[in-house]
N, C-alpha and C positions, 0 to 999 in steps of 0.2 A: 105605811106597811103594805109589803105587795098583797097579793091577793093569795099567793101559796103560801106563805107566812104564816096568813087566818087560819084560828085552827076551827071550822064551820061544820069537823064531823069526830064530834069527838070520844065515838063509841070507835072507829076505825084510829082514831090515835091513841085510845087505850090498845087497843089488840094491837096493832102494831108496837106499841112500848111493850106490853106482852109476849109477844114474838119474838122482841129480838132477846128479851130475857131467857127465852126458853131455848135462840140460837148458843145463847152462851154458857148457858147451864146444862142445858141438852145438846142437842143436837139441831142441823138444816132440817130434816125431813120431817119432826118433831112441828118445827116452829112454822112448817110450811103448811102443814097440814092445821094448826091452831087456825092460822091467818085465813086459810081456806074456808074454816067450820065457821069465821067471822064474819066472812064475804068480806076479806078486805079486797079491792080489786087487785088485779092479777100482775098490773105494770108496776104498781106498790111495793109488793110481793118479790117480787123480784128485783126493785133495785135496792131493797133494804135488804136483804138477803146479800145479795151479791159485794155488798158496802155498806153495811150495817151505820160506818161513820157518815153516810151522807143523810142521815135521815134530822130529821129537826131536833134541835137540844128539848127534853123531855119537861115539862112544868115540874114544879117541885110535887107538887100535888101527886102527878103522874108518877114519879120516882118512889114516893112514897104506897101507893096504893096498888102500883104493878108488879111490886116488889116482891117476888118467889126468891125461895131458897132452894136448895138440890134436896133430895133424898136422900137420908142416909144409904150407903150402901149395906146391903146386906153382910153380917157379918159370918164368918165361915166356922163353920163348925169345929172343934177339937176335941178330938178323942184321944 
């Protein structure tokens, strides 16, 4: 196993699996700003942003435990 394979920082691999959930449920600016408040570093940040599919296949673990759903949307009044 190479050495980027390892996953040796795995509070920065949660918030990343974080992230991109919140790229896809939310929004870029949304999930850039999570990443930010994580201190995931900044070259991270931007290549999973920019290619979401290049990032590491997620443990099951991760899939499970990083797992957000959307917010309902507000529902609009009728009078």
């Amino acid at each position: 196993m190479s050495e980027r394979q390892r996953r040796v920082d795995c509070s920065t691999a949660r918030a990343v699996a974080r992230g991109i959930n919140i790229l896809a449920v939310r929004n870029r600016s949304l999930a850039l700003i999570y990443m930010e408040y994580k201190r995931v570093p900044t070259a991270v940040i931007a290549r999973v942003l920019d290619n979401p599919a290049s990032r590491r296949i997620p443990s099951t673990e991760q899939l499970i435990s990083e797992a957000i759903t959307p917010s309902p949307h507000p529902k609009t009044a009728t009078s």
